[in-house]
N, C-alpha and C positions, 0 to 999 in steps of 0.2 A: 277874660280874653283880651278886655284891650290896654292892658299892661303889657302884652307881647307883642313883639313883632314876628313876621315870615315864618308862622305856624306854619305844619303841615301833619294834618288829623287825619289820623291811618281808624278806620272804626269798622268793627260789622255791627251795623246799627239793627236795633230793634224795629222788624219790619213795619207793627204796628204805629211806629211815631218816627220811621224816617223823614217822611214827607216835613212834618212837622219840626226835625232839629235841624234839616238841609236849608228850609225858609229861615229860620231863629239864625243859622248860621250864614246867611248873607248880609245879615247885620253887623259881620265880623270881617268884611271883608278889606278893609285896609289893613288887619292883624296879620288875617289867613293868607299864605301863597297857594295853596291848595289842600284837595281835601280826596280823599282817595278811600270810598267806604264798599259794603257788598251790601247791598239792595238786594228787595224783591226784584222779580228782571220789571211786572207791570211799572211798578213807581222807576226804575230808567226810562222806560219806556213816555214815561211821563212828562221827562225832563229833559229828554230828546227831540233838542228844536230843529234837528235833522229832518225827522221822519214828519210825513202829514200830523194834519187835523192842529191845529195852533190849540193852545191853551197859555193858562196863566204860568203854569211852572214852566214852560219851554222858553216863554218871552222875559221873566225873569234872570234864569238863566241866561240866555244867552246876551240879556243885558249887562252882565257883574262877572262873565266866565265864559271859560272854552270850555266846551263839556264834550267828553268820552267814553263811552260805553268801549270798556276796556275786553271783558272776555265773560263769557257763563261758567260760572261754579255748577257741576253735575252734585244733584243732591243724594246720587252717590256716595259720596265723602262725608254724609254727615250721618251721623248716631243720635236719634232716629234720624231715620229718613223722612225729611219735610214735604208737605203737599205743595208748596211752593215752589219755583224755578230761583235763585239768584243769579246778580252780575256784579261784578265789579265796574265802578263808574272813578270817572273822576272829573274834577271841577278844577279848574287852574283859573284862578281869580284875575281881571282884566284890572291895569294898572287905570283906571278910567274915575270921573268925577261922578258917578251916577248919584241921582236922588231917588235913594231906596223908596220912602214913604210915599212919595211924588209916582213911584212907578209902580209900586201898591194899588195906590189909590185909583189908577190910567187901570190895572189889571181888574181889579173890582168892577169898575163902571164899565169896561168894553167886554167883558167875560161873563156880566152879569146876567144877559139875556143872550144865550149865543143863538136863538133862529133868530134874533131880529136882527136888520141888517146894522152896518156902521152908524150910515148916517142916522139912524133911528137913536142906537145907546149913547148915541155922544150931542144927541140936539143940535144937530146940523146942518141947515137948510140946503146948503151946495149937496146935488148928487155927481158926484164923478164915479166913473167905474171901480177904482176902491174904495170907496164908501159905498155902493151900491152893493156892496157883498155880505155877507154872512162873516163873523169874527172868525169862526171855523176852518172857513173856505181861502184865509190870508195865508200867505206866506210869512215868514218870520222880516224878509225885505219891505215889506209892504203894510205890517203892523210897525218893523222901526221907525217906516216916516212918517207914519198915524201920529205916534208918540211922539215925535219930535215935535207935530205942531202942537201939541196937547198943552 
């Protein structure tokens, strides 16, 4: 992949190792201009730094990408009929300097214990009201200016 430039990878991914090729694939993001695949609807749901409840895939996301949760595929249309809902998502890669492994490594350590609060997973003596919180309970505004001082 990073012999090309301003990819754009059209896929219906393998539900069981999306999660796992959409991460591998943020590793590509100076390559890729966007990425436009049909998901489980849960794993959008996942990566949707819109909706509550903060996780690692939403703050990744939304650190390397504009993400959108384009429309629900009815499983309807598929031979068999799957137990699963799909979505089409798509990821438009943000032209930005991020440090992938650097923001890994921030998702690891503040994700790792989500009822303990901020200032607890990150050994931080100062309690301010966002740090006083639960990883959870952040907003995606409020986990980026975490990360910036990180």
């Amino acid at each position: 992949l990073s012999n090309f430039q301003n990819l754009i990878i059209i896929s219906n991914l393998p539900y069981n190792i999306a999660t796992k090729i959409i991460l591998y694939l943020f590793n590509y993001k100076k390559n890729i201009s966007k990425m436009i695949f049909m998901i489980q609807r849960e794993v959008a749901f996942k990566f949707d730094y819109n909706l509550p409840k903060m996780n690692k895939y939403k703050f990744l996301t939304k650190l390397v990408s504009n993400f959108t949760r384009c429309f629900d595929v009815s499983s309807k249309v598929f031979i068999p009929k799957p137990k699963v809902k799909s979505t089409v998502v798509k990821f438009v890669f943000k032209k930005n300097n991020v440090d992938l492994k650097n923001a890994i490594n921030f998702s690891k350590i503040i994700f790792k214990n989500v009822r303990k609060k901020i200032y607890n997973n990150l050994n931080i003596k100062s309690k301010n009201e966002t740090l006083n919180k639960r990883v959870d309970q952040l907003n995606i505004e409020e986990l980026l200016t975490i990360y910036n001082f990180f």
